[in-house]
C-alpha positions as CSV (number, residue, x, y, z in Angstrom):
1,X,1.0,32.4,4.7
2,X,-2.0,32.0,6.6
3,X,-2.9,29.0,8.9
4,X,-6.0,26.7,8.8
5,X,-5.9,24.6,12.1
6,X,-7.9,21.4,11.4
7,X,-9.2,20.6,15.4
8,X,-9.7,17.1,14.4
9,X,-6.1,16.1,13.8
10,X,-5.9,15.8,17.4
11,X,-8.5,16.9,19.4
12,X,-7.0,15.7,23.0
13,X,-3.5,17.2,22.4
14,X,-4.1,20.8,23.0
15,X,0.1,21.0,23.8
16,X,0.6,21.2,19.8
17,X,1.5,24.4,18.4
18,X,-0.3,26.3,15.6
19,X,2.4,25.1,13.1
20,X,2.3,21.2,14.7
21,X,-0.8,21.1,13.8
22,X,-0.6,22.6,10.1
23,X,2.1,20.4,9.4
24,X,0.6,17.2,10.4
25,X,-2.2,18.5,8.2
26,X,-0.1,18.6,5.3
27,X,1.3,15.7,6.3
28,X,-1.7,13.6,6.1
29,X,-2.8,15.3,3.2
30,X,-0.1,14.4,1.0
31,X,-0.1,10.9,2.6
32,X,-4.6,10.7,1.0
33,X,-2.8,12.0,-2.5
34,X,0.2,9.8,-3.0
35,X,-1.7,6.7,-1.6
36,X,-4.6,7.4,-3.7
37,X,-2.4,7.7,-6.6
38,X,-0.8,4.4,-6.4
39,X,-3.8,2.8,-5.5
40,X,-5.5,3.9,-8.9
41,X,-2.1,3.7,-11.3
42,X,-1.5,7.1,-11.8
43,X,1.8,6.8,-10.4
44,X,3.0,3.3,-10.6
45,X,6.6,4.0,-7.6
46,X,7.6,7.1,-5.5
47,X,10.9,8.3,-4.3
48,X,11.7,11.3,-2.3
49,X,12.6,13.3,-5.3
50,X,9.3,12.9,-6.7
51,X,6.8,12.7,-3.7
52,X,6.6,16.3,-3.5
53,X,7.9,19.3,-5.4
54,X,11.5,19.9,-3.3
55,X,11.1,22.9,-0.8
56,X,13.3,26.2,-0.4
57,X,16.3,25.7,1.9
58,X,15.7,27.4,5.0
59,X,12.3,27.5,4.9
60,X,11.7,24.9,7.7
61,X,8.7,22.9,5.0
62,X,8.5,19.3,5.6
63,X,11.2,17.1,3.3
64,X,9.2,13.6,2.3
65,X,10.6,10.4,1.6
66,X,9.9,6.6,0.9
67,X,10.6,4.4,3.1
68,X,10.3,0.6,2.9
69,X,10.9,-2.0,5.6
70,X,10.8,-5.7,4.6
71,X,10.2,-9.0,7.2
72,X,9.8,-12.4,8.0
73,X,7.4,-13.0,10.9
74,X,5.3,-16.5,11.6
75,X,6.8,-17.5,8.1
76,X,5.3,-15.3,5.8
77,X,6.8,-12.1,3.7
78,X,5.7,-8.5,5.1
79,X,6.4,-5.3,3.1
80,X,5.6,-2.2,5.3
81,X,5.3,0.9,2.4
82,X,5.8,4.3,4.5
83,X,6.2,8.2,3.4
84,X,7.6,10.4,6.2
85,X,9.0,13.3,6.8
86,X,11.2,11.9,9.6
87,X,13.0,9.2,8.6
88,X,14.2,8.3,12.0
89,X,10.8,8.4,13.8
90,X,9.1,6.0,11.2
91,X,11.6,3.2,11.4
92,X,11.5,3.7,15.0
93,X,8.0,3.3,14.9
94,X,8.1,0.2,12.2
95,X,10.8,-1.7,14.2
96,X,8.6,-1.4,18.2
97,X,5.6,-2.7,16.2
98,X,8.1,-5.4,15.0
99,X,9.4,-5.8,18.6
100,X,6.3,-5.5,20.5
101,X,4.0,-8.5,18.1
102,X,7.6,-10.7,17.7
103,X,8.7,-10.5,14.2
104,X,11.5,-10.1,12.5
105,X,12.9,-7.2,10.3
106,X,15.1,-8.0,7.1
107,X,18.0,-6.7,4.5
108,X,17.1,-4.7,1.7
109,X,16.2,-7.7,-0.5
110,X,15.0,-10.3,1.5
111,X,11.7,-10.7,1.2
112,X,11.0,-8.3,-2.0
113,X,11.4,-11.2,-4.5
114,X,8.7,-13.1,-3.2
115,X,6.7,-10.4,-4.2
116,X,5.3,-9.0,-7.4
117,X,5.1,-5.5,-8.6
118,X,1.9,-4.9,-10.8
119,X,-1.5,-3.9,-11.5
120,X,-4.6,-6.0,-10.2
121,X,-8.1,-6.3,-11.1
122,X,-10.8,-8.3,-9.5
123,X,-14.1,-9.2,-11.4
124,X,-17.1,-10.6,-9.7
125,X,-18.3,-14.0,-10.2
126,X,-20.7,-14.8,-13.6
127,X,-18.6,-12.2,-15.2
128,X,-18.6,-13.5,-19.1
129,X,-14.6,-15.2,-19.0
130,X,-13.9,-15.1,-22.1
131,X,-15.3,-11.5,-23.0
132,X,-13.0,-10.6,-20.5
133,X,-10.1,-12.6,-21.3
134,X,-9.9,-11.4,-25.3
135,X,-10.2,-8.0,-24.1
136,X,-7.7,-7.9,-21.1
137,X,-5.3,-9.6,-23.9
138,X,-5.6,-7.3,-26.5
139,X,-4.9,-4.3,-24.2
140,X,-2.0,-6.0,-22.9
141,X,-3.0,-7.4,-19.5
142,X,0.3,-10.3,-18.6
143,X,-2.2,-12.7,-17.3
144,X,-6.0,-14.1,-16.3
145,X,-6.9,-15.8,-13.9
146,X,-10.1,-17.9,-12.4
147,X,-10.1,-18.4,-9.0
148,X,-12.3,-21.0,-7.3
149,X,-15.4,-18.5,-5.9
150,X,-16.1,-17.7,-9.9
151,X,-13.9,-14.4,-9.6
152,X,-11.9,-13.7,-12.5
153,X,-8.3,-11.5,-11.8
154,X,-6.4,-9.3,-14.3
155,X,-2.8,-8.9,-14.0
156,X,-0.9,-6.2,-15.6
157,X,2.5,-4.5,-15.6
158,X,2.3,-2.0,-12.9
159,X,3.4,0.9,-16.0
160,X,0.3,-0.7,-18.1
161,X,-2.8,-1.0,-15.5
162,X,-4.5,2.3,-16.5
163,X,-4.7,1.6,-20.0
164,X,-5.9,-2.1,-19.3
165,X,-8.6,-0.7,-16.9
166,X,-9.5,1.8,-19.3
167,X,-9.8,-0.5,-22.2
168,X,-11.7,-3.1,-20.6
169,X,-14.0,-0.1,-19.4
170,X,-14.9,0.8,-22.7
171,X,-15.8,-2.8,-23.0
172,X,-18.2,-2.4,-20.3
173,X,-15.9,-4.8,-18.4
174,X,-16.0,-3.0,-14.7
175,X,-13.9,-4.3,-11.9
176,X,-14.9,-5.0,-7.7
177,X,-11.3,-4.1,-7.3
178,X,-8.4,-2.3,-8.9
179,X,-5.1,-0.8,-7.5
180,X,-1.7,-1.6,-8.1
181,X,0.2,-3.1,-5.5
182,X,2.8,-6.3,-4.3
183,X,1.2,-9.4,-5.0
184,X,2.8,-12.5,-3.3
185,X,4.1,-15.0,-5.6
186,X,2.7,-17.6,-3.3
187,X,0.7,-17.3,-0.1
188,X,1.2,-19.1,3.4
189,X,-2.2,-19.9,5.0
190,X,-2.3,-19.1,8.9
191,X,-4.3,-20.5,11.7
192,X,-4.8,-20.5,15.2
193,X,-2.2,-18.1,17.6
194,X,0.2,-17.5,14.4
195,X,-2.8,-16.2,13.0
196,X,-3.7,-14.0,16.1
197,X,-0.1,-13.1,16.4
198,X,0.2,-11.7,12.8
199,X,-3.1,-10.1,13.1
200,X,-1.8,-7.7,15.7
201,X,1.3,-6.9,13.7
202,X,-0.4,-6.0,10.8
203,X,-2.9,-4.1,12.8
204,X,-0.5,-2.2,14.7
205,X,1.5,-1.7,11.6
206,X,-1.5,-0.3,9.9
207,X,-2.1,2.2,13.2
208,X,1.5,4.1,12.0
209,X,0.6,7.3,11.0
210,X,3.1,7.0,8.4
211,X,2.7,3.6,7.0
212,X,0.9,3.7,3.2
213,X,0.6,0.4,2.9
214,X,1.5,-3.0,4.2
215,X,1.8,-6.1,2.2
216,X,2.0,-9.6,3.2
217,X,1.5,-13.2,2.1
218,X,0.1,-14.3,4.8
219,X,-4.0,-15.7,4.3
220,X,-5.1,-15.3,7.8
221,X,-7.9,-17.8,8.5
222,X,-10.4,-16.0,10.6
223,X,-12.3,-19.0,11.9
């Protein structure tokens, strides 16, 4: 099989082999596909059986898998969604960011009941409510809600959030924002150095090549 060397995976290592650099490709190319699908419903989980179509033994193809790392750091919940070839590298890589900015990993379990599982859509302000509201009901959206700034937020199942979209499209009913994702079931408001402090984390979280997505209740207040 041929190889397509992309030179902008890396420009300043030029120590990489021909096949480093291919597999980072398809590394970061299924990383766009799988995040994209989650973000737009189209695959609501993933595990390593179904991230990718399981390679030939022997071969030497990258194997993919989930991994999830859960925390408490400055008091608030931290969900840090990864897909990686190498297990061992990525946790390695989530626990010195952990380290490094001074928070503090979990159990499985600890922090993933403060967090909901399901599909979110943001309308804008002057938006007609209860247009919105009959029709996010009738396609099965679990609940509306009006924040304070006027904006007007559909929750649905995570299994049920392309049909809701959908509907309400045909409604003319077009969101700001849609994805499905971990919602906090309540939100802890930071200021000041905690603020700062988690900032970095979930910066330098963000910076791991093999992080997807990180979730958090914390509402950082920028001022």
């Amino acid at each position: 099989m041929p190889v397509f060397i992309d030179r902008r995976l890396n420009p300043k290592d030029k120590s990489l082999t021909n096949r480093q650099r291919f597999l980072r490709r398809v590394r970061e190319d299924l990383k766009r596909s799988i995040r994209d699908q989650i973000r737009t419903g189209k695959i609501a989980d993933v595990d390593a059986e179904h991230a990718v179509p399981m390679p030939d033994r022997g071969t030497g193809e990258p194997r993919f898998e989930k991994v999830v790392e859960l925390a408490r750091t400055y008091g608030a919940a931290v969900i840090v969604d990864c897909m990686t070839d190498n297990r061992t590298r990525t946790v390695a890589d989530v626990r010195h960011a952990f380290s490094k900015h001074g928070g503090n990993l979990g159990t499985d379990g600890s922090v993933a009941y403060l967090f909901r599982h399901c599909g979110q859509l943001v309308f804008a302000p002057g938006t007609d409510e209860n247009a919105l509201m009959e029709a996010a009901i009738d396609a099965g959206a679990e609940d509306v809600v009006t924040h304070d700034d006027g904006s007007i937020e559909v929750v649905t199942g995570p299994n049920d959030f392309i049909a809701v979209r959908d509907a309400l499209a045909r409604h003319g009913l077009k969101p700001e924002f849609a994805e499905v994702t971990m919602k906090p079931a309540s939100e802890v408001e930071m200021r000041g150095e905690d603020a700062q402090r988690m900032q970095k984390l979930l910066d330098a979280l963000e910076a791991i090549d093999d992080v997807q997505d990180v979730y958090t209740s914390a509402v950082i207040d920028e001022a």
